[in-house]
C-alpha positions in Angstrom: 0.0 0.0 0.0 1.5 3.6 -0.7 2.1 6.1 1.9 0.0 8.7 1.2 1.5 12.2 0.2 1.9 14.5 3.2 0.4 17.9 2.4 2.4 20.8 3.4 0.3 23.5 4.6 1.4 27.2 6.2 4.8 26.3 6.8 7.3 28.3 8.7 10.8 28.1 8.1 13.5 30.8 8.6 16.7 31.7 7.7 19.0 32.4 10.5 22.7 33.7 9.7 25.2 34.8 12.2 26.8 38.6 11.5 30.6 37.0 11.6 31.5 37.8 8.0 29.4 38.8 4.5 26.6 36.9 3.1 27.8 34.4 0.9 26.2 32.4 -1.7 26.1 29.2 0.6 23.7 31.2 2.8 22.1 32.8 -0.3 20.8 29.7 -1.8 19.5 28.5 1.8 17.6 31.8 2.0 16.5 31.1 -1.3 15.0 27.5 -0.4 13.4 28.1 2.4 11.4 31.8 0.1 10.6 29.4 -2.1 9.5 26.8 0.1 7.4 29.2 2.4 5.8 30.7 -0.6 4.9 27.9 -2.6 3.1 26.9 0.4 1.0 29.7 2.0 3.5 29.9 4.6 5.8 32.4 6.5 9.6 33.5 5.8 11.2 34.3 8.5 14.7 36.1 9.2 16.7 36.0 12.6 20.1 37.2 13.5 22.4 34.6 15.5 24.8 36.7 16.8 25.9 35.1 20.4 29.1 34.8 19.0 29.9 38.5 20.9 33.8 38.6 19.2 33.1 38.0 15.8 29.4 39.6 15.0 29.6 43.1 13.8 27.3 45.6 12.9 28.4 45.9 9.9 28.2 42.0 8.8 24.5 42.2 10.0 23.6 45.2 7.8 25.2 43.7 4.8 23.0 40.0 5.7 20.1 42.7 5.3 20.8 44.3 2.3 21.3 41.6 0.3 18.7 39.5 1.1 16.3 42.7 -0.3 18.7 42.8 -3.4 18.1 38.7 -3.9 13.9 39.9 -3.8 13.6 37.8 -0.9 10.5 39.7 1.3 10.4 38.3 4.8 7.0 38.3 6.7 8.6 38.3 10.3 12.1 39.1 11.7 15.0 42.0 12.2 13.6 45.1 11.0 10.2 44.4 10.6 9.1 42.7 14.2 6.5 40.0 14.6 4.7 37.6 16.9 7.5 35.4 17.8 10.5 37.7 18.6 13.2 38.8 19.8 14.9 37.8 16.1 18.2 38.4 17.3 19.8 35.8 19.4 21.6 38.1 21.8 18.2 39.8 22.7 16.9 36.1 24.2 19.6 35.6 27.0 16.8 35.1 29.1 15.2 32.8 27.6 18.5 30.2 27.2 19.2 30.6 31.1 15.2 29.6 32.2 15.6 26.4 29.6 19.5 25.4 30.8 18.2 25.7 34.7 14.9 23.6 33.8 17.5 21.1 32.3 19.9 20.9 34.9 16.6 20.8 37.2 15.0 17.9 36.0 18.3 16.2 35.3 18.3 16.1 31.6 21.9 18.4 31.4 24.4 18.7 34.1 27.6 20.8 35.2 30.8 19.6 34.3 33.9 20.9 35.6 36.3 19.2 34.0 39.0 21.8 32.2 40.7 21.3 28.8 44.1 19.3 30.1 41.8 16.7 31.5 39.4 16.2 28.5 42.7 16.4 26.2 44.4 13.4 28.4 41.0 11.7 28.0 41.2 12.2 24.2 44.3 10.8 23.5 44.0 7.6 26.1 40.7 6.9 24.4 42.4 7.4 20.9 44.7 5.2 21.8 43.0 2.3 22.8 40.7 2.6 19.5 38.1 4.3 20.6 35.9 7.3 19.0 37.0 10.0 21.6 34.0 11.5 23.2 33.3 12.6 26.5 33.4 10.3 29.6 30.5 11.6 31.4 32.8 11.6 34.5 30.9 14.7 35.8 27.5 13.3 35.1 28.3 11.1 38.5 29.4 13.8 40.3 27.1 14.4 44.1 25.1 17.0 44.7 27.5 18.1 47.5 30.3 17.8 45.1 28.8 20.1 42.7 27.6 22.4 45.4 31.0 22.7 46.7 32.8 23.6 43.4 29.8 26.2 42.2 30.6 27.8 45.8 34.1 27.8 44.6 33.7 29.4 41.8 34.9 26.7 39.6 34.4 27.0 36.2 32.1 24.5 34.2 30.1 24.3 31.2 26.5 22.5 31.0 26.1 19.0 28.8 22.6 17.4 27.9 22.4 14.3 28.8 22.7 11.9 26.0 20.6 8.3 25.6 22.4 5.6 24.3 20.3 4.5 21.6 20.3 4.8 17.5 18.3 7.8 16.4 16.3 8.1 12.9 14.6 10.5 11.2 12.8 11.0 7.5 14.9 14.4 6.3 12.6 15.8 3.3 15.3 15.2 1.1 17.4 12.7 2.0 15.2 10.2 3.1 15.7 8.2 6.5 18.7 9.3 8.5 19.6 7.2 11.1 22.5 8.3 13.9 24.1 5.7 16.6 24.4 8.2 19.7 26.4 6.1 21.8 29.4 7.6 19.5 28.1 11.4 20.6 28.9 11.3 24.4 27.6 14.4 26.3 27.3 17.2 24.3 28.3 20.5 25.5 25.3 23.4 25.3 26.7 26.0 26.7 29.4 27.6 28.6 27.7 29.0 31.1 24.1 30.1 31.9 24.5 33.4 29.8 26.7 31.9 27.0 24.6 29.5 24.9 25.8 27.5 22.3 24.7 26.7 19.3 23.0 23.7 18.6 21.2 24.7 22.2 20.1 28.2 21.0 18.9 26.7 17.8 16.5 24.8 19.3 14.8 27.1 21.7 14.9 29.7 18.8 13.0 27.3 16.8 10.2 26.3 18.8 10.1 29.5 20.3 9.3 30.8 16.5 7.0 27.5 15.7 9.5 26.6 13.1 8.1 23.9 11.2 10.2 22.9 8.7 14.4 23.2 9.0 15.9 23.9 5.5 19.5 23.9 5.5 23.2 22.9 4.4 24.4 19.4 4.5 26.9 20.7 6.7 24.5 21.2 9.0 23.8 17.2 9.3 25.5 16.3 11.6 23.9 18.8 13.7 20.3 17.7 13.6 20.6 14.5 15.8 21.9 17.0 19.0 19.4 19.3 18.0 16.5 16.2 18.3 18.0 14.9 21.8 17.0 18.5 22.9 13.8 18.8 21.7 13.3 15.4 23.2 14.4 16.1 26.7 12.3 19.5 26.4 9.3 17.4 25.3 8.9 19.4 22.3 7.4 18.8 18.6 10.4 18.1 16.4 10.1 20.3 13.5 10.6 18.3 10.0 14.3 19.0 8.6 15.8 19.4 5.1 19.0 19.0 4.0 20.5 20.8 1.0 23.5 19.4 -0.9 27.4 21.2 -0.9 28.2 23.3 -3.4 31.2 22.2 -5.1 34.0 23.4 -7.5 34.1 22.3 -11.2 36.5 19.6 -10.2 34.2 18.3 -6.7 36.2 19.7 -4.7 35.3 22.3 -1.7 34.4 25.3 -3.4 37.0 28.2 -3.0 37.0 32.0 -3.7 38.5 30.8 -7.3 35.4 29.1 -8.2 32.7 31.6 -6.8 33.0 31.4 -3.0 32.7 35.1 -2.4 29.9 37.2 -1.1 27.0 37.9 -2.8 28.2 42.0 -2.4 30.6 40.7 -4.7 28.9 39.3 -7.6 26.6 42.5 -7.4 29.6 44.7 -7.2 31.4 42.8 -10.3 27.8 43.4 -12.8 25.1 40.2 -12.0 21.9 40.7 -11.8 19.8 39.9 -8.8 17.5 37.8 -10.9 19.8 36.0 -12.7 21.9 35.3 -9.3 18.1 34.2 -7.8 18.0 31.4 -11.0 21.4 30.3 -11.2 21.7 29.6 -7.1 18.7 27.3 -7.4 19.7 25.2 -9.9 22.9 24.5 -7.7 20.8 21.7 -5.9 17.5 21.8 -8.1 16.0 21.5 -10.9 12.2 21.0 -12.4 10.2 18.2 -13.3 11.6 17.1 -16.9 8.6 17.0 -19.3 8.8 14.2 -22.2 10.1 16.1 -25.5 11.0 18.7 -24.1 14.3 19.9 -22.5 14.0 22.0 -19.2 14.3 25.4 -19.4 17.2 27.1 -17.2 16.5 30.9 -17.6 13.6 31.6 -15.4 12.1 34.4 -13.9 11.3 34.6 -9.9 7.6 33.5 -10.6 8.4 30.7 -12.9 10.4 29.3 -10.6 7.8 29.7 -7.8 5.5 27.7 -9.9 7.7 25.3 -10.5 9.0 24.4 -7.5 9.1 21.4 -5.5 11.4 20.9 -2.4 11.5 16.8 -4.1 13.3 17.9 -6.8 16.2 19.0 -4.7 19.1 16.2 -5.4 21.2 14.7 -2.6 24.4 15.1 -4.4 26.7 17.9 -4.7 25.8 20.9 -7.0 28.7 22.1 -9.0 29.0 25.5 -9.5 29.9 26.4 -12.9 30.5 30.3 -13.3 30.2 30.1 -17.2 26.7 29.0 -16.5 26.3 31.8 -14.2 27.8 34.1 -17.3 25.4 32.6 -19.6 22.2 32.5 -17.1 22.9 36.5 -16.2 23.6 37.5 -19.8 20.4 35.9 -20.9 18.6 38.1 -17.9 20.2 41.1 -19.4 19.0 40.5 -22.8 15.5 40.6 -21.3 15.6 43.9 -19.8 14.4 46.9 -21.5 16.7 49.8 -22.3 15.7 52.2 -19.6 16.2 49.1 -16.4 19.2 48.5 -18.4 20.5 51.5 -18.5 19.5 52.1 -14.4 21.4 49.2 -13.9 24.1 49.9 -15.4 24.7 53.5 -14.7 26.9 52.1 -11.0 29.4 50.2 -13.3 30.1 53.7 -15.4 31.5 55.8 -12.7 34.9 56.4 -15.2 32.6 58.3 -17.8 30.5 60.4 -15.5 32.2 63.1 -16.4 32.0 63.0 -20.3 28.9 64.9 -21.8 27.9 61.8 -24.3 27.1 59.7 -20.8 24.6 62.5 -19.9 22.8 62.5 -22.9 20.5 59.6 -22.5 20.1 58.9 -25.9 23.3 58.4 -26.8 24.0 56.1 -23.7 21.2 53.9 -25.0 22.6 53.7 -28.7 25.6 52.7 -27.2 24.6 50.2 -24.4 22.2 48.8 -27.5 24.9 47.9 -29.8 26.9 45.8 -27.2 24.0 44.1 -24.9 24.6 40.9 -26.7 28.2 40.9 -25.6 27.9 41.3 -22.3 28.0 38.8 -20.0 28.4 41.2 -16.6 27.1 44.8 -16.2 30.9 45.0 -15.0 32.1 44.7 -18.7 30.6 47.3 -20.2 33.4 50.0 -19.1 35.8 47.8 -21.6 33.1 47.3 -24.0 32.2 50.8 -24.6 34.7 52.9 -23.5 35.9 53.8 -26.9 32.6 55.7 -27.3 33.5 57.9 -24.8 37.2 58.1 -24.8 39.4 57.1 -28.3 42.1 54.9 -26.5 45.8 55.4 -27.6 47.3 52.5 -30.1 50.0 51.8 -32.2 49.9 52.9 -36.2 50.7 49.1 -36.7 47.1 48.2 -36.0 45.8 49.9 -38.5 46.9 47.6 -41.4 45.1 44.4 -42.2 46.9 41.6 -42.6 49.5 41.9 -45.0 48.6 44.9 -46.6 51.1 47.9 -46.8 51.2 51.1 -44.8 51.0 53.5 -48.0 47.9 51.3 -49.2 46.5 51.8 -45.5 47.0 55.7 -46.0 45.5 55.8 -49.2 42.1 53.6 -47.9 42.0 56.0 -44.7 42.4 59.4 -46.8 39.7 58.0 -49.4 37.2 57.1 -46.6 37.7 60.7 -45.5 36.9 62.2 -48.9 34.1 60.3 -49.3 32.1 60.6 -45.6 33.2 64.5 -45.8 30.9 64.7 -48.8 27.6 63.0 -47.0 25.3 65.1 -45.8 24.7 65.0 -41.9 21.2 63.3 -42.8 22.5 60.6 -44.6 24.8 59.7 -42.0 22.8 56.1 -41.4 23.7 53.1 -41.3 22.2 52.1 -44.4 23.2 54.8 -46.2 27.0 54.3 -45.0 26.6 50.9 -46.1 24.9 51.8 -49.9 28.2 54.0 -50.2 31.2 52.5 -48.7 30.3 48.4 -49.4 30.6 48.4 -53.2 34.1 50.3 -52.9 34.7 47.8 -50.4 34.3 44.8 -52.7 36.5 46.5 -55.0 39.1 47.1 -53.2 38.9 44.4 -50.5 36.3 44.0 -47.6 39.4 43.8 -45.3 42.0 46.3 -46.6 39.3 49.0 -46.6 36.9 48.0 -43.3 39.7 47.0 -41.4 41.6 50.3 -40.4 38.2 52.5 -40.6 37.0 50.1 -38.3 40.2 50.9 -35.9 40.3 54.1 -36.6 36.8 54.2 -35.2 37.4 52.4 -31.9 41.1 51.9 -31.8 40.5 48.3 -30.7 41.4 45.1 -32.3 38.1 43.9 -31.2 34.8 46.2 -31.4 32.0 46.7 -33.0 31.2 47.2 -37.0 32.1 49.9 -38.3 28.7 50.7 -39.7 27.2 50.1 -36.3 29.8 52.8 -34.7 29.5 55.6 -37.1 25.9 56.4 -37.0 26.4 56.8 -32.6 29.0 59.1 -33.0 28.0 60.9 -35.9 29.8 62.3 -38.8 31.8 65.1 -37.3 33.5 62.6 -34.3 34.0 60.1 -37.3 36.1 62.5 -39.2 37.8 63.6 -36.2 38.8 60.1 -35.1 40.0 59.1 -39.2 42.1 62.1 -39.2 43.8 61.2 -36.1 44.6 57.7 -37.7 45.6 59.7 -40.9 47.9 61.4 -38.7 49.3 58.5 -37.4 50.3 57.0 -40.7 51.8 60.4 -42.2 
C-alpha cells in the first residue's frame, strides 16, 4: 500500500545567519529554499540574526546580511527590521530565555555541570584514541554528588553545562534525504553552553526554533550532523520536532570544496562585479534543483522569480553535490540582461560607469542607449561594459601598426583612410545612417577588399582590435566625431 502524500500547509521556516562575515552564496541559496518553500506553500519566511558569538558579530556584517537578502527579492513576513509575533529575532536579545531552559535542564536532570577543564578532556582524548576508541566525553561529571557540585559552584569553579545523552540509534525521515539514522552512543555528552549566559549553538537553535513554531528546517548538509543533538533537545524539552531538510554542498568544477577561485565570495561581490539579482536568484537554485523534466522537451534554465515559484518542489532537490559552474552563471545572467528593457538597463548599469560620468555623451541619455544597445549581446556582466564601450567615450591610444590588415602595406592603408575621408566628408549629416554608409562604402569595399578597406576604418573608429562594426559605430558618433577620429589615424600613418 503507498504512503499517502503529506500535504504541506502554512509552513514556517526561517533563515537564520550569524553577522561574523558577509553573506555568501552558501547562505544565499539557503535563504532562497526556504522563500521558495514558504511561498509555494501559503507559509511564513522568516529572518533572525544569530549573533551570540559577541567577538566575531559586527554591525556591519549584519547590515550587509540585510541588504542583500532585499537585493536577492527575498520579502520576509517576520524578523530584524520588521518585528512580529515570535520575537526577539536576534539571538543576543533572548539571553533570558536560554538561562530559564538550561536551569529547567539541569533541574529535572536532563543536562548537568561539568567541571572538567581542557588538560583533562585532552588526556581523555588521547587515552581513548589510543585504545581505539571514537573520543567522546566520559561523562565523569555526570556522576558527580550533589554536594560535590555544590561545593565547586561555591568555589567558583568554572564549568560548562552538557545534555544528557541516551544511548540509543536515532532516525529521522529528512525531506530530502530520506531516512537518516544516527548511533548516539558515538556522541557522548554534548556541550550546550558555557555557562548560563553563553549558549551554544545547537542549544540556542532549538529554543529559537520552537520559540518561533519553526516547522520545517531547510538547510546545508553541513548542517547534518547537527540535527541529531538538535532532536536529543527537543526530546528532553518534550517538544514537537520540526521536520528538517538538507540541501546538498556546493562544489568546484573539479568536486572539490568550493573556494573564492570558483565563486565562493559574497554575494556583495557578484553585485559589485555586474550580476543581476534575478539571474543570481536562477542560477543559485539550480545549484541543488532542478524541475520536473517534461517528455520532448528539454528543461528550461533561464527563469524568472515566478516561474520558478510555480515550479518548484522541495523533491526535486538532489542529494548530491551541486557544482557551481561560473560560465553557467555568465550565460544565465547575460540571458537576464537581454531581457531587460533599455531604460532598467541603462538604471542598472549607470553604478558600473563611474569612469565616464564626467563626459557629456554619458549625460545625454540617448546616446548612452545607442551605445549600451549595440553591445547588450556581448555582455555577460554589467561589469564589462566599461571595456566594451569605453571607446565611445574616450578614443584609447594605439600603435599605427594596427591599423593595417593583414598583410597589406602602410602607403595602401593611407591611401584607404584618406579615401574614406573624402568620401564621408561629402555626406550630408542626414544621410549619415547606417544604411546609407553601407549603400556608399560596401561596393568600394568589394573593389578594393572588404578587409583592406573595413579593417583600419573600423580601428580608426574604436582603436580596438576587437569592437563593434564599423557601420554600427558611425551612426552613434556621428559624422563630425568620425572625421575627427579618421584624421587622427591619418595622422598617425603620415
Amino acid at each position: 500500500m503507498m504512503t499517502p502524500k503529506k500535504i504541506i500547509k502554512n509552513p514556517r521556516v526561517r533563515i537564520a545567519p550569524s553577522p561574523t562575515g558577509y553573506f555568501h552564496i552558501g547562505t544565499a541559496r539557503t535563504a532562497i529554499f526556504n522563500w521558495l518553500f514558504a511561498k509555494k506553500y501559503g507559509g511564513k519566511f522568516i529572518v533572525r540574526i544569530e549573533d551570540t558569538d559577541k567577538e566575531r558579530s559586527k554591525p556591519e556584517f549584519e547590515k550587509d546580511i540585510i541588504e542583500q537578502i532585499k537585493w536577492l527579492g527575498l520579502d520576509w513576513d517576520e524578523g530584524v527590521e520588521i518585528g512580529g509575533d515570535f520575537g526577539p529575532y536576534r539571538q543576543s536579545e533572548c539571553l533570558d530565555l536560554y538561562e530559564k531552559y538550561l536551569k529547567q535542564l539541569i533541574q529535572e536532570g536532563k543536562a548537568y555541570y561539568c567541571f572538567c577543564t581542557q588538560e583533562e578532556l585532552e588526556i581523555k582524548k588521547q587515552e581513548m584514541a589510543a585504545r581505539g576508541e571514537s573520543p567522546k566525553y566520559d561523562g565523569y561529571c555526570r556522576n558527580l554528588t550533589p554536594e560535590e557540585i555544590e561545593r565547586k559552584l561555591k568555589d567558583k569553579t568554572s564549568f560548562v553545562i552538557r545534555i544528557k545523552t541516551p544511548d540509543k540509534k536515532l532516525s529521522f525521515v529528512d525531506m530530502i534525504r530520506g531516512k537518516v539514522e544516527f548511533d548516539l552512543s558515538l556522541f557522548g555528552d554534548q556541550v550546550i553552553a558555557k555557562n548560563f549566559r553563553e549558549p551554544l549553538y545547537n542549544f540556542a537553535v532549538v529554543i529559537d526554533d520552537h520559540h518561533m513554531k519553526i516547522t520545517h528546517v531547510i538547510r546545508g548538509e553541513d548542517h547534518l550532523s547537527n540535527t541529531p543533538k538538535q532532536i536529543i533537545l527537543y526530546e528532553a524539552l518534550e517538544w514537537e520536532i520540526p521536520e528538517f531538510g538538507h540541501l546538498p554542498l556546493i562544489l568546484a568544477p573539479d568536486k572539490s570544496k568550493m573556494s573564492k577561485r570558483f565563486g565562493d565570495v559574497s554575494v556583495a561581490e557578484y553585485k559589485k562585479n555586474g550580476y543581476l539579482s534575478e539571474a543570481l536568484f536562477n542560477f543559485t537554485v539550480f545549484l541543488g534543483w532542478h524541475p520536473e523534466e517534461k517528455v520532448g522537451e528539454s528543461i528550461k534554465e533561464v527563469l524568472t522569480k515566478e516561474e520558478i515559484l510555480e515550479l518548484f518542489d522541495i523533491k526535486r532537490v538532489q542529494k548530491g553535490g551541486a557544482i557551481f559552474n561560473v560560465e553557467k552563471l555568465n550565460w544565465i545572467n547575460s540571458e537576464h540582461i537581454k531581457k531587460l528593457s533599455i531604460e532598467e538597463l541603462i538604471e542598472k548599469s549607470l553604478p558600473h560607469l563611474k569612469d565616464f560620468s564626467k563626459t557629456k555623451e554619458i549625460k545625454n541619455i540617448q546616446y548612452l542607449e545607442k551605445v549600451i544597445e549595440l553591445h547588450r549581446e556581448r555582455v555577460k556582466k554589467l561589469s564589462d561594459l566599461p571595456e566594451l564601450i569605453g571607446y565611445f567615450f574616450e578614443l584609447p591610444e594605439y600603435p599605427k601598426e594596427l591599423l593595417i590588415w593583414k598583410d597589406n602595406i602602410l602607403e595602401n592603408t593611407k591611401g584607404n583612410i584618406d579615401f574614406i575621408i573624402k568620401i564621408l566628408s561629402e555626406l550630408k549629416e542626414d544621410n549619415f545612417t547606417k544604411n546609407q554608409l553601407e549603400v556608399i562604402i560596401m561596393p568600394e569595399a568589394e573593389k578594393i577588399g572588404r578587409g583592406e578597406l573595413l579593417w583600419p576604418l573600423r580601428v580608426a573608429l574604436s582603436g580596438l582590435k576587437n569592437s563593434a562594426g564599423p557601420f554600427e559605430i558611425m551612426p552613434i558618433l556621428g559624422k563630425k566625431e568620425t572625421l575627427r577620429r579618421l584624421k587622427i589615424a591619418q595622422e598617425k600613418i603620415q
